[in-house]
N, CA, C and O atoms as a DFTB+ gen file, in Angstrom:
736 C
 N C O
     1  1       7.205       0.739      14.285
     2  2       7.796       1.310      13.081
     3  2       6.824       1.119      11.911
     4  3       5.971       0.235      11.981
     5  1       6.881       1.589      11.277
     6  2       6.119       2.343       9.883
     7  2       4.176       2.136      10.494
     8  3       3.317       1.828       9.668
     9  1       3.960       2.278      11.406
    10  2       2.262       2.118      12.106
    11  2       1.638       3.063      10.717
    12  3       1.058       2.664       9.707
    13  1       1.943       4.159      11.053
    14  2       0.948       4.518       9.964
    15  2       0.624       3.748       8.598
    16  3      -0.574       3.571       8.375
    17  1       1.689       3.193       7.503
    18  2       1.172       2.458       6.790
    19  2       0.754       1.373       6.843
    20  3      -0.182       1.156       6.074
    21  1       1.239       0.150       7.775
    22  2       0.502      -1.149       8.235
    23  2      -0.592      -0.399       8.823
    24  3      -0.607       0.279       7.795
    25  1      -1.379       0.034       9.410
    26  2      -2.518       0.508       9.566
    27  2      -3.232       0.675       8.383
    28  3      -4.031      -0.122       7.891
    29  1      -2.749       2.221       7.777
    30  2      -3.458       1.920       6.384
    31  2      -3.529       0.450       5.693
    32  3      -4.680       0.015       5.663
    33  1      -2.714      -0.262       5.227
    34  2      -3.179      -1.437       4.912
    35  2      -3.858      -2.333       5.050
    36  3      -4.525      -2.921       4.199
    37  1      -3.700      -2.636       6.738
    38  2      -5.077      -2.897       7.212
    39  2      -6.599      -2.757       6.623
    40  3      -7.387      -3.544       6.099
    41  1      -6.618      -1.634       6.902
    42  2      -8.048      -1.070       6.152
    43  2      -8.186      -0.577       4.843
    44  3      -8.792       0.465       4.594
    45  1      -7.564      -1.395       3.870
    46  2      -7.544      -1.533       2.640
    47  2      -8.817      -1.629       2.226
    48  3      -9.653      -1.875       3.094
    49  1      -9.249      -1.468       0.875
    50  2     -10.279      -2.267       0.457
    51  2     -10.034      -2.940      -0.492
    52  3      -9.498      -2.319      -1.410
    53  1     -10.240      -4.160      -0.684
    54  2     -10.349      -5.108      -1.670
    55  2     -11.181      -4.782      -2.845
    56  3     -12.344      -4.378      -2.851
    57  1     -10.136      -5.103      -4.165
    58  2     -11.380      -5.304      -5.328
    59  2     -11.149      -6.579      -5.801
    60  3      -9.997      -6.901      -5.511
    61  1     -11.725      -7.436      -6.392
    62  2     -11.110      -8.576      -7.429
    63  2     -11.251      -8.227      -8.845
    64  3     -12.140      -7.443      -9.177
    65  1     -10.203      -8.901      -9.987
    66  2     -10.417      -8.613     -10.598
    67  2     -10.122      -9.758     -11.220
    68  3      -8.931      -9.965     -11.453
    69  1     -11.453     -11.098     -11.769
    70  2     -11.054     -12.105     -11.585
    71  2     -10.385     -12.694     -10.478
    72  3     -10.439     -12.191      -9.356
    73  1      -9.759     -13.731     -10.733
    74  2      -8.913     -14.254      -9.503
    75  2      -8.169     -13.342      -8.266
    76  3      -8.277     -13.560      -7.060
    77  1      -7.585     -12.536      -8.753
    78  2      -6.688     -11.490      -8.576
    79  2      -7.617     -10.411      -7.385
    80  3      -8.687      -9.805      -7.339
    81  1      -6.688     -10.602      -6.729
    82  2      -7.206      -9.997      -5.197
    83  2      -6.357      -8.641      -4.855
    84  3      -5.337      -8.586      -4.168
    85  1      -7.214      -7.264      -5.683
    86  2      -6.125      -5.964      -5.626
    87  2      -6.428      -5.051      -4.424
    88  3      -7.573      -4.718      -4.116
    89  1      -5.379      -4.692      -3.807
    90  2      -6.191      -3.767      -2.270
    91  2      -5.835      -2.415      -3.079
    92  3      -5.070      -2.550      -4.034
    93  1      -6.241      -1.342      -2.831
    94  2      -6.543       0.318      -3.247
    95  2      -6.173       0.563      -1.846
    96  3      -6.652       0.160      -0.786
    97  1      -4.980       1.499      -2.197
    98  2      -4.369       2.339      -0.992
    99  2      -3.792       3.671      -1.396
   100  3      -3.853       3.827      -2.616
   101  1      -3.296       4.594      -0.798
   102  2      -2.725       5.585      -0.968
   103  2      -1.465       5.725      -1.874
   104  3      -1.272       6.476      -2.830
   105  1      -0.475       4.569      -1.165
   106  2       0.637       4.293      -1.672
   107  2       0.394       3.964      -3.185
   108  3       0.830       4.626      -4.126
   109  1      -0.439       2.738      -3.270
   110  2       0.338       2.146      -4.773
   111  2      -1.676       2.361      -5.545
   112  3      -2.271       1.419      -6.069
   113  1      -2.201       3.591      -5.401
   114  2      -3.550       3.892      -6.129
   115  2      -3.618       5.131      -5.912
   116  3      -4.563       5.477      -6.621
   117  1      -3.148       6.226      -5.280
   118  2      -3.374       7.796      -4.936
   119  2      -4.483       7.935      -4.382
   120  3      -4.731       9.140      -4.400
   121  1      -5.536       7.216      -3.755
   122  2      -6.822       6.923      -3.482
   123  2      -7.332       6.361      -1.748
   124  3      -7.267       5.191      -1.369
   125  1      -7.581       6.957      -1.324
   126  2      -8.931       7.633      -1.277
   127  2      -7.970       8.809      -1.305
   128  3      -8.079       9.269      -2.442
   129  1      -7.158       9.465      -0.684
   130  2      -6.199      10.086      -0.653
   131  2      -4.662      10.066       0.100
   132  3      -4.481       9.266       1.018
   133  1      -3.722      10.852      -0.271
   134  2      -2.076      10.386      -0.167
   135  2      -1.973      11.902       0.801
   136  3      -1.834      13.050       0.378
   137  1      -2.120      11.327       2.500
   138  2      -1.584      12.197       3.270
   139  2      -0.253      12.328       3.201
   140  3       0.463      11.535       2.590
   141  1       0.300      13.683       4.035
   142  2       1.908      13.771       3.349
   143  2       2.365      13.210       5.016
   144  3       3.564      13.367       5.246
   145  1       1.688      12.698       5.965
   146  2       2.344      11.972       7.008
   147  2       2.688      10.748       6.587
   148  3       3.754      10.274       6.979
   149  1       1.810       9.988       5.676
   150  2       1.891       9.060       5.452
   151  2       3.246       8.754       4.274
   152  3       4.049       7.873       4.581
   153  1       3.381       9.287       3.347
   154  2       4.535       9.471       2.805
   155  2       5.570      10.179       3.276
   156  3       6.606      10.091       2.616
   157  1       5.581      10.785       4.130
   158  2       6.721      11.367       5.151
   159  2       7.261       9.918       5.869
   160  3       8.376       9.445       5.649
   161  1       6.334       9.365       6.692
   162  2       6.776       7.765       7.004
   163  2       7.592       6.839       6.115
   164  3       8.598       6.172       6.352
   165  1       6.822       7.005       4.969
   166  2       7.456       6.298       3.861
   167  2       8.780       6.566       3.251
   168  3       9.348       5.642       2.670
   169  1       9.341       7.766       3.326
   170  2      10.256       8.464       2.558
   171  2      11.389       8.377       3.801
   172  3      12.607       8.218       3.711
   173  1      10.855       8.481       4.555
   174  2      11.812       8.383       6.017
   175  2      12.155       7.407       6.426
   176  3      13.212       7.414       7.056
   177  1      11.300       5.922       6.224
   178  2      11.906       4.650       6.109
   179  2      12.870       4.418       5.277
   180  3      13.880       4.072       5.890
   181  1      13.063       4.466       3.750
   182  2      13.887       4.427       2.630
   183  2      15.004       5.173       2.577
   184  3      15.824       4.833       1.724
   185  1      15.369       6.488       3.544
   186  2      16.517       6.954       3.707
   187  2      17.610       6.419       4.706
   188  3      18.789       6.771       4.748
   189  1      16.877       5.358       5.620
   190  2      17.041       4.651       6.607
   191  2      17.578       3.751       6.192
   192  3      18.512       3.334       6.876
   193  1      17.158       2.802       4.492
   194  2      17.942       1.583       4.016
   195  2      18.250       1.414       2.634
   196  3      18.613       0.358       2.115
   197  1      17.996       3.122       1.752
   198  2      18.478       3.113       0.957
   199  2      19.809       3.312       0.399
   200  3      20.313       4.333       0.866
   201  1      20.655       2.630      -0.537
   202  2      21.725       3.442      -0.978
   203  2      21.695       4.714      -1.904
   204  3      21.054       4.945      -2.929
   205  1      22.730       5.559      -1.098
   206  2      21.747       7.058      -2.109
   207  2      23.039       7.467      -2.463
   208  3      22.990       8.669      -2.726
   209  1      24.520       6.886      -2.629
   210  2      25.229       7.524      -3.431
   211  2      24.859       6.543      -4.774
   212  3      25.042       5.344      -4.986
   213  1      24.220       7.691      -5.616
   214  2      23.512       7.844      -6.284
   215  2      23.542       8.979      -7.466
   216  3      23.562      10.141      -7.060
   217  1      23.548       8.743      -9.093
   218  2      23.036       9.749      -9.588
   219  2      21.724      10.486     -10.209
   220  3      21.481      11.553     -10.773
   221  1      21.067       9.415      -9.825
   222  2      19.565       9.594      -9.926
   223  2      18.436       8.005      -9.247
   224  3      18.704       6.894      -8.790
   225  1      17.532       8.555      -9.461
   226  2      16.523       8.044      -8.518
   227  2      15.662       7.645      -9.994
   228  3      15.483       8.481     -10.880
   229  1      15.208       6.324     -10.070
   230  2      14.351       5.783     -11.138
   231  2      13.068       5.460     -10.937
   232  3      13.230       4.489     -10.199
   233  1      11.893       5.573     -11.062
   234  2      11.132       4.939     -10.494
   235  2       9.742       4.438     -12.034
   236  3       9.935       4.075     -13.194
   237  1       9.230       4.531     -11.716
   238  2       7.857       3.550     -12.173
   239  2       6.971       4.847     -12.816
   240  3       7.019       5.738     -11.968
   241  1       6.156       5.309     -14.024
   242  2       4.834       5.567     -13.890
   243  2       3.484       4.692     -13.605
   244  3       3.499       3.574     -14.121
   245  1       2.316       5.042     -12.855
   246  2       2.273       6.168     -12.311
   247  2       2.794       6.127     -10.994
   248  3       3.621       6.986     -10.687
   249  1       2.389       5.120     -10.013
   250  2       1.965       4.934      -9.142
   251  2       3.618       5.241      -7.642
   252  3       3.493       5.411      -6.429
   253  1       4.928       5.188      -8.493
   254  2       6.057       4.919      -8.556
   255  2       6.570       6.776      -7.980
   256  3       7.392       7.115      -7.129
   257  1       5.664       7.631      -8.886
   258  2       6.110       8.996      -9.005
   259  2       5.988       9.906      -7.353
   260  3       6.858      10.600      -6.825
   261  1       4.817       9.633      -6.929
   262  2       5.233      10.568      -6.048
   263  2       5.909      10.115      -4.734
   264  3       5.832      10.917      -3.804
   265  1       6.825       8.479      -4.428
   266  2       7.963       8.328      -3.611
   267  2       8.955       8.955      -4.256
   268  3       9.651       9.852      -3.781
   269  1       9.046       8.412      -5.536
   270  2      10.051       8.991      -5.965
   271  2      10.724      10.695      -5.545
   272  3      11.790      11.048      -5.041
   273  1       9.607      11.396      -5.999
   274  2       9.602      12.714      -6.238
   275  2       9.844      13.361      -4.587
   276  3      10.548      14.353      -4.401
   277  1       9.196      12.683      -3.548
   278  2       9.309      13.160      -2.134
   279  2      10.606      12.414      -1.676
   280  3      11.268      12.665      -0.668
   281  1      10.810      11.567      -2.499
   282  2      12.292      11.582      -1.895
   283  2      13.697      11.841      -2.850
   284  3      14.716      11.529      -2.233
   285  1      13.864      12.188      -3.793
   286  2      14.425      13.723      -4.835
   287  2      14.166      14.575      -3.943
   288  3      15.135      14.878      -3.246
   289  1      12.893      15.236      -3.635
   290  2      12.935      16.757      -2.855
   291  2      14.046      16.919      -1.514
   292  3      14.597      17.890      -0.997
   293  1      14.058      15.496      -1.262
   294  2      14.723      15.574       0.299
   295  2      16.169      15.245      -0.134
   296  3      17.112      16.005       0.086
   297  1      16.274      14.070      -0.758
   298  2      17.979      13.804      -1.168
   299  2      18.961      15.248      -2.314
   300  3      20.134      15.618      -2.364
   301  1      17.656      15.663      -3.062
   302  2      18.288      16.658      -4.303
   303  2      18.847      15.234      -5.030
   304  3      20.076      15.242      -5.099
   305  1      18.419      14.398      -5.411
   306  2      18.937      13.855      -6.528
   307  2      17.598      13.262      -7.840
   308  3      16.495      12.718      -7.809
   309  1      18.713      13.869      -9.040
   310  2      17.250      13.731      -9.911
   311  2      16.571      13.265     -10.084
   312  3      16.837      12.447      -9.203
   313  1      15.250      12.702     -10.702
   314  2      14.407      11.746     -10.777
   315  2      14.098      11.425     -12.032
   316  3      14.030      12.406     -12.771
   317  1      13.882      10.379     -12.539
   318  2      13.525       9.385     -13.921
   319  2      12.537       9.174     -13.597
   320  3      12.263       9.093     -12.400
   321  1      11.661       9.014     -14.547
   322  2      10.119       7.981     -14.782
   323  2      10.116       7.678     -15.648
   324  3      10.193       8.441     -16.611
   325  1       9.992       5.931     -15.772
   326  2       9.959       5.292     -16.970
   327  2       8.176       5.688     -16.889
   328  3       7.406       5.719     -15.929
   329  1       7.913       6.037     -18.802
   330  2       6.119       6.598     -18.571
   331  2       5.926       5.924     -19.771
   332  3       6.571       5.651     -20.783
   333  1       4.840       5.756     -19.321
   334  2       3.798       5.201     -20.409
   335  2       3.552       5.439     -22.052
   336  3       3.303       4.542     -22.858
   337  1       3.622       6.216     -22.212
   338  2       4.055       7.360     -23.119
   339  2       5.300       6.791     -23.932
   340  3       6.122       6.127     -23.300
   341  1       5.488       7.004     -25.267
   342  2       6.389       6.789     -26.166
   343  2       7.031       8.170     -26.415
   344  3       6.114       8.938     -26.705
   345  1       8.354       8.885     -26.426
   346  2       8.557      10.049     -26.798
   347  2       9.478      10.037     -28.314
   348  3       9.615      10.946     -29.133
   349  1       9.947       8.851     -28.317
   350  2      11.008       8.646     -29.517
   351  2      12.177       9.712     -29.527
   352  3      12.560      10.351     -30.507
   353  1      12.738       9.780     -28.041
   354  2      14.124      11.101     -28.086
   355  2      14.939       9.984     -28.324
   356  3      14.513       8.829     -28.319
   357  1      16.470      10.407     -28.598
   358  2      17.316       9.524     -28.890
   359  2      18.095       8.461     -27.884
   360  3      18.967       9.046     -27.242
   361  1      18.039       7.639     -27.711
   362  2      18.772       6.500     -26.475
   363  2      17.401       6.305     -26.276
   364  3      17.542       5.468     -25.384
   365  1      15.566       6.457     -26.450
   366  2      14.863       5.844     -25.629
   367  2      14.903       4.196     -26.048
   368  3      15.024       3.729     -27.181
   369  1      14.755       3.430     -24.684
   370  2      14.467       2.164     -24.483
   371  2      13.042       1.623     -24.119
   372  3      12.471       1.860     -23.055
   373  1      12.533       0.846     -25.171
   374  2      10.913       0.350     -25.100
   375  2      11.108      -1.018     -23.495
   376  3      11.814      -2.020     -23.386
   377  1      10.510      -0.627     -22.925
   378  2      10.485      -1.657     -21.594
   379  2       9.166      -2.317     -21.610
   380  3       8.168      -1.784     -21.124
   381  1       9.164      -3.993     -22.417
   382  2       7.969      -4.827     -22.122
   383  2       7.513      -5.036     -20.670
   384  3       8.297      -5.723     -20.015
   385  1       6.392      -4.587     -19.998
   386  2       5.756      -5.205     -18.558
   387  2       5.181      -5.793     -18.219
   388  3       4.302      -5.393     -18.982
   389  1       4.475      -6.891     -17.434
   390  2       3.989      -7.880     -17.290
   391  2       3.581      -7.967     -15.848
   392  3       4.263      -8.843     -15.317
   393  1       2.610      -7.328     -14.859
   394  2       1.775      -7.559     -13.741
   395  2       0.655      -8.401     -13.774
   396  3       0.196      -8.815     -14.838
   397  1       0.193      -8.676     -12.693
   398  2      -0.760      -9.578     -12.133
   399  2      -1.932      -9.085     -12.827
   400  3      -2.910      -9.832     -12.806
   401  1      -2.000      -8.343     -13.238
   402  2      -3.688      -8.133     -13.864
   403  2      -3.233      -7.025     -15.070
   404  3      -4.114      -6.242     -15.423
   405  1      -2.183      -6.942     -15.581
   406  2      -2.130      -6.069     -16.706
   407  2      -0.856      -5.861     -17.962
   408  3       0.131      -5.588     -17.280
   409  1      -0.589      -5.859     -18.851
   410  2       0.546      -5.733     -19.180
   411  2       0.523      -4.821     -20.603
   412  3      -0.461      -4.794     -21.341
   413  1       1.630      -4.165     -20.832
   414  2       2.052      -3.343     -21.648
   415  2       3.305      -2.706     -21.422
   416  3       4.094      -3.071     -20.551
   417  1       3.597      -1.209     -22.651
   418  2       4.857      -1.100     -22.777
   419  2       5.132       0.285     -21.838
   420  3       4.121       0.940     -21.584
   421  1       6.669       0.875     -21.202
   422  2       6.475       1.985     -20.578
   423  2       8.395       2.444     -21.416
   424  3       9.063       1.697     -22.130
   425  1       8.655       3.479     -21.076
   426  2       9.790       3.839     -21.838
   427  2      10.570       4.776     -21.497
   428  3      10.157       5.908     -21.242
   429  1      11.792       4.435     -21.447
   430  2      13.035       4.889     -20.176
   431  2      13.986       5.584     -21.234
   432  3      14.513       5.071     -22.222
   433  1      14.083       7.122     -20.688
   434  2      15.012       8.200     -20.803
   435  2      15.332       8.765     -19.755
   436  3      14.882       8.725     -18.610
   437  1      16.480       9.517     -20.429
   438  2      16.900       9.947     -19.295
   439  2      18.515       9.490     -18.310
   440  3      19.194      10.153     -17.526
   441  1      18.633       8.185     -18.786
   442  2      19.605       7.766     -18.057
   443  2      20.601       7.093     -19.040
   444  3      20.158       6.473     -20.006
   445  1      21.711       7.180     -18.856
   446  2      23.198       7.174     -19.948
   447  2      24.053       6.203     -19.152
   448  3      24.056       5.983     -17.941
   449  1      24.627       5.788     -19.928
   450  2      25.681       4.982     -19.464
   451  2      26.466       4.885     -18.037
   452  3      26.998       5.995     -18.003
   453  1      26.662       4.547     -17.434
   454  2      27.593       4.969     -16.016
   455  2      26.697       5.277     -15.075
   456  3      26.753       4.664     -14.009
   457  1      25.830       6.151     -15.253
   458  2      24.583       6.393     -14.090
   459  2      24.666       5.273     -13.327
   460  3      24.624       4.104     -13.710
   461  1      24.804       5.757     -12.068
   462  2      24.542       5.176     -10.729
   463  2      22.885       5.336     -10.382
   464  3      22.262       6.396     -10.447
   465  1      22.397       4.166     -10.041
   466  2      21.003       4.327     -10.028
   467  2      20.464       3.612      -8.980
   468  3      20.877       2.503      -8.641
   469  1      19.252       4.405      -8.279
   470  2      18.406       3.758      -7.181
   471  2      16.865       3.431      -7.739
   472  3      16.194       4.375      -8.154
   473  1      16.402       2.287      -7.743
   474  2      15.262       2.209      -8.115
   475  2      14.179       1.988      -6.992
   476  3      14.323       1.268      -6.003
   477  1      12.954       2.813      -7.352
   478  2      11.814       3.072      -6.173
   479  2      10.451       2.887      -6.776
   480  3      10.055       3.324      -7.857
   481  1       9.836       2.205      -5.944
   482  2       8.639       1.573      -6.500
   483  2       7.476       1.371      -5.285
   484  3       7.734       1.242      -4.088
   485  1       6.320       1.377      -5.812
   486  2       5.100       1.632      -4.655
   487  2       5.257       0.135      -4.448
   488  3       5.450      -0.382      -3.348
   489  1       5.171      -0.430      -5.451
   490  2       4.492      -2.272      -4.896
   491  2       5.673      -2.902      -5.981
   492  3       6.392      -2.314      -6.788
   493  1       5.526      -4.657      -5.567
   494  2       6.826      -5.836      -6.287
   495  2       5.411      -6.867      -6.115
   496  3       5.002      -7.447      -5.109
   497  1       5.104      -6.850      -6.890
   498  2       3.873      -8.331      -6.449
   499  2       4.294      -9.555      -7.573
   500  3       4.574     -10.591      -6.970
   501  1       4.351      -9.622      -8.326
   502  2       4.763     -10.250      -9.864
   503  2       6.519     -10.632     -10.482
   504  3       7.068     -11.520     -11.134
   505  1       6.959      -9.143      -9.691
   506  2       8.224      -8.757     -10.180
   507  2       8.551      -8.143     -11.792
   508  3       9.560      -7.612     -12.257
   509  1       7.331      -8.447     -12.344
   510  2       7.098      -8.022     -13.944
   511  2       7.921      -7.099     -14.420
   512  3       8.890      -7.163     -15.176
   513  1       7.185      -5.889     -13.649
   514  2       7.977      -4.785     -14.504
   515  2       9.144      -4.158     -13.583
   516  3       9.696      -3.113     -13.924
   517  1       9.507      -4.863     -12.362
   518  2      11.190      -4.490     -11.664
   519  2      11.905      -5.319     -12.641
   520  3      12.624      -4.670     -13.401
   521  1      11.890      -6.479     -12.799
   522  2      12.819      -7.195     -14.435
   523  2      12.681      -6.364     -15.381
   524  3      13.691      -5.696     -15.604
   525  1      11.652      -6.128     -16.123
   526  2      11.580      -5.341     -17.073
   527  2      12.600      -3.893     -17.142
   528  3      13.411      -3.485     -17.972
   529  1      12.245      -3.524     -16.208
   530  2      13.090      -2.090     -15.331
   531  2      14.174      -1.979     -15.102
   532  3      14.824      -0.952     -14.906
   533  1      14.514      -3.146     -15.103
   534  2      16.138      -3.522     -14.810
   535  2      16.958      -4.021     -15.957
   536  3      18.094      -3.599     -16.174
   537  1      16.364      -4.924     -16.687
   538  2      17.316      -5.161     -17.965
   539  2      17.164      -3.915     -18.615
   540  3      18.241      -3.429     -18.962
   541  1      15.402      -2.744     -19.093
   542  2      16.197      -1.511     -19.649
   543  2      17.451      -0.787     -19.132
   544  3      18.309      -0.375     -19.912
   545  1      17.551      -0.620     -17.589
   546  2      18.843       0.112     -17.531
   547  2      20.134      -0.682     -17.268
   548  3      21.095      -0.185     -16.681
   549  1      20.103      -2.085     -17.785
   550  2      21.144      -2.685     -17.877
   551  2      21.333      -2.262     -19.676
   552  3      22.267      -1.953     -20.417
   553  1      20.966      -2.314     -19.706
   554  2      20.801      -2.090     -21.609
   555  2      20.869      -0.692     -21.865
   556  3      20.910      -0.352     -23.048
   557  1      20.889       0.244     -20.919
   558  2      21.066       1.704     -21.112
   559  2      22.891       1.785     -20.431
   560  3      23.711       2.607     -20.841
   561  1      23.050       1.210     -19.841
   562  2      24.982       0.876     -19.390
   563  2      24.777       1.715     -17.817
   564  3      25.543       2.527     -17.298
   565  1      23.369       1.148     -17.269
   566  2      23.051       2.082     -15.853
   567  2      24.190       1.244     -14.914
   568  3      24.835       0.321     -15.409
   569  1      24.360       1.657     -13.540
   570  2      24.789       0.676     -12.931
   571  2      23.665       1.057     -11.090
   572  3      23.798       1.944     -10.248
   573  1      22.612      -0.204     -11.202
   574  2      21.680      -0.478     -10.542
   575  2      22.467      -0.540      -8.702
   576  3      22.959      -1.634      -8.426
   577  1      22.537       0.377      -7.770
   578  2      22.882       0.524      -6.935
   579  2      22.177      -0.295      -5.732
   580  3      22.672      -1.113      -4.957
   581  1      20.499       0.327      -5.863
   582  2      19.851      -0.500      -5.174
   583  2      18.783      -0.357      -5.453
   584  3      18.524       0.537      -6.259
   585  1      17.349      -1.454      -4.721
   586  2      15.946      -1.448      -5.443
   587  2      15.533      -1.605      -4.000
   588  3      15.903      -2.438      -3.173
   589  1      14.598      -0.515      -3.886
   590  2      13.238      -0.449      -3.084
   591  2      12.092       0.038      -3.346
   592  3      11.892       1.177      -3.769
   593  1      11.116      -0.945      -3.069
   594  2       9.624      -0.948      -3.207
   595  2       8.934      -1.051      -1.629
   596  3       9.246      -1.804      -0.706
   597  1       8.011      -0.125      -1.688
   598  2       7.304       0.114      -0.316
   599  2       6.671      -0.994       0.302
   600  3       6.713      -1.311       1.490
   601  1       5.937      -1.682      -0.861
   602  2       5.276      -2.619       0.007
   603  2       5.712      -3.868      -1.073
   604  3       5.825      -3.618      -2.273
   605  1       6.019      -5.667      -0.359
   606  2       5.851      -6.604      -0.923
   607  2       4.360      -7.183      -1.199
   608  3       3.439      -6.603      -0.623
   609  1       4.147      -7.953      -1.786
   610  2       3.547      -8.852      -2.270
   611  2       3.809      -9.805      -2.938
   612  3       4.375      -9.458      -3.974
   613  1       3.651     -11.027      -2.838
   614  2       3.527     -12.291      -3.648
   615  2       5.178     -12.900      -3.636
   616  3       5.891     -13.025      -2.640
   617  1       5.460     -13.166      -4.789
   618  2       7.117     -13.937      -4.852
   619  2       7.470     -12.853      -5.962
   620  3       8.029     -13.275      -6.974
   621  1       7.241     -11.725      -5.879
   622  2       8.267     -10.850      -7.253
   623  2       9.327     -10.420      -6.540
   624  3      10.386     -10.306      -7.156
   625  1       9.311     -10.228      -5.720
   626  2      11.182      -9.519      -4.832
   627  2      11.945     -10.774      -4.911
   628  3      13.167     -10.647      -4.974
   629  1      11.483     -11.888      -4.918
   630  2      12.078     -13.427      -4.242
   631  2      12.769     -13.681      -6.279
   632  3      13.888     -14.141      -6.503
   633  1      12.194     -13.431      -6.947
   634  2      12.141     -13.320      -8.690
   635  2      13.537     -12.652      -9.235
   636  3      14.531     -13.085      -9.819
   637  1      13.045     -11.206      -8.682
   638  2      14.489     -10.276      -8.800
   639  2      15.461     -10.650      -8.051
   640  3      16.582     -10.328      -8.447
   641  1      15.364     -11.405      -6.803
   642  2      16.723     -11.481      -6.616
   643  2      17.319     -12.899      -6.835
   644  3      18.358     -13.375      -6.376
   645  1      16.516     -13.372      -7.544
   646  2      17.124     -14.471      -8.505
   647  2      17.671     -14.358      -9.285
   648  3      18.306     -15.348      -9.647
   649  1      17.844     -12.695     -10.319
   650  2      18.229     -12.317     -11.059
   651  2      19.389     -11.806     -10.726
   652  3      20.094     -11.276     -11.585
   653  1      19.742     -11.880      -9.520
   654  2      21.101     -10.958      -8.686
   655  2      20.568     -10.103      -8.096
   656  3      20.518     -10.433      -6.911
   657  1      20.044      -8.981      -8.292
   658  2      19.611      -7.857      -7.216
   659  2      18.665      -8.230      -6.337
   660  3      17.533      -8.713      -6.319
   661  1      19.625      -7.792      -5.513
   662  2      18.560      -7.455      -4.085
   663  2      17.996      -6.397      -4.182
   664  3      18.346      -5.377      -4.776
   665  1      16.656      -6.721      -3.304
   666  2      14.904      -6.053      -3.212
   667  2      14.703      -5.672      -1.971
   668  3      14.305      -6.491      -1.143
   669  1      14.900      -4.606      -1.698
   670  2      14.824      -3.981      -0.153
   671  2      13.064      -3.656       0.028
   672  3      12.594      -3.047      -0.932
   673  1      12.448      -3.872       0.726
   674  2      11.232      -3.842       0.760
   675  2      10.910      -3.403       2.480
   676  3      11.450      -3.803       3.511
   677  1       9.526      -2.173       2.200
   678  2       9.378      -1.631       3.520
   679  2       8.440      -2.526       4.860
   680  3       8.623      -2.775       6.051
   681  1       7.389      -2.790       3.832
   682  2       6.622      -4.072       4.626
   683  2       5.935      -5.019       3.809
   684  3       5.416      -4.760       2.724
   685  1       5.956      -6.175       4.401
   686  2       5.751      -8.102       3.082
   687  2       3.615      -7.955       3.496
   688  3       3.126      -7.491       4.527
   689  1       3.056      -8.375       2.605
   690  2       1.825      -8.260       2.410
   691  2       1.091      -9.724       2.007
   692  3       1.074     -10.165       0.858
   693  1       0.741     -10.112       2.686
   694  2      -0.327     -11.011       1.891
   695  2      -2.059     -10.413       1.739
   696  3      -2.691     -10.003       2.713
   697  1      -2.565     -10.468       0.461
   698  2      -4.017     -10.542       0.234
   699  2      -4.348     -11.316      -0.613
   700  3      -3.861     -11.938      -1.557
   701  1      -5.651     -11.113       0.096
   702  2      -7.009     -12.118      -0.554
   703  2      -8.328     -11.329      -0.243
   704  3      -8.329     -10.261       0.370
   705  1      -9.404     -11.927      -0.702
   706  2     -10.774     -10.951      -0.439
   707  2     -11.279     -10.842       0.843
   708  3     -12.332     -10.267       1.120
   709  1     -10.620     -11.329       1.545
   710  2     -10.800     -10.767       3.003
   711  2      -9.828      -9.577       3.852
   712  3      -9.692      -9.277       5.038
   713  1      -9.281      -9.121       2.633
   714  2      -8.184      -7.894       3.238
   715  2      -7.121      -8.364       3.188
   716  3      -6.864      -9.529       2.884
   717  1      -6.160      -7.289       3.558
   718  2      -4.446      -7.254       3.431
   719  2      -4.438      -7.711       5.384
   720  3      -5.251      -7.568       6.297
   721  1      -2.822      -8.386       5.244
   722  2      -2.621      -8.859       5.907
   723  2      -1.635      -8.860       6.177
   724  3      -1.088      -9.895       5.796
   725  1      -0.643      -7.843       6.971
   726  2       0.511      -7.626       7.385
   727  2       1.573      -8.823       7.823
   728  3       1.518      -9.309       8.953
   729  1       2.641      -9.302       6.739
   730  2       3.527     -10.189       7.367
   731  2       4.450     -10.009       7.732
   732  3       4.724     -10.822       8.615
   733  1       5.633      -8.931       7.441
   734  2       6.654      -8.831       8.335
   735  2       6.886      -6.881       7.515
   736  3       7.769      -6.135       7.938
């Protein structure tokens, strides 16, 4: 089950950046390139353990957008991106983020009170900005159905669900500069 992406991961390549040991993949970099088998795998796992009564699908800019979007095409349910980008429409919520090698602000419209919501995400390494992500649409009156991210890393899923939500995750990752390393 999911071979094609534990494979890809496998043959990751490592960069460091400082301490910080980042692998470049399809999934969570668009790079070298994002076959649609490979996100067909992906999108087909998550219908398998997502909850999708649902009124929209939330996910992440950038890296966040095109699970999201391939799996909207298949469910028909709308899609959110919290983006980078400030628009100043009315109800937007400023969302502080905080990852392993970067931090700044991203900003969530789109979603109103009562919304039933699924949140989808390429990577959880930090948990930074799934907290972040989550108190905005607790603070927007969302009601957070369920959270999946494709691939783990580190203790950020173990973070969020300290917070109460559970972190459905497709496959657990350890790296270092000798490559990714498939753990469960």
């Amino acid at each position: 089950m999911l071979e094609r992406l534990k494979n890809s991961l496998r043959s990751a390549p490592i960069v460091m950046r400082e301490s910080y040991a980042y692998f470049i993949h399809p999934i969570s970099d668009g790079v070298p390139e994002l076959k649609p088998e490979l996100i067909r795998e992906v999108v087909t796992s998550i219908l398998k353990i997502a909850e999708l009564d649902v009124d929209k699908i939330v996910t992440i800019e950038a890296m966040g957008i095109h699970v999201g979007t391939a799996l909207s095409l298949v469910t028909d349910i709308p899609l959110v991106i919290l983006r980078k980008r400030k628009y100043e429409l009315p109800g937007e919520i400023a969302v502080h983020q905080i990852t392993g090698y970067s931090k700044g602000e991203l900003y969530l419209n789109g979603v109103e009170k009562g919304d039933r919501v699924l949140i989808v995400d390429d990577v959880i390494s930090t948990g930074g900005t799934m907290i972040a992500t989550i108190k905005a649409l607790e603070r927007a009156g969302a009601e957070i159905r369920d959270i999946v991210a494709v691939i783990e890393r580190g203790d950020g899923a173990e973070k969020v669900r300290e917070t109460g939500y559970n972190v459905k995750t497709l496959v657990k990752i350890d790296v270092d500069e000798g490559g990714v390393r498939i753990i469960s």
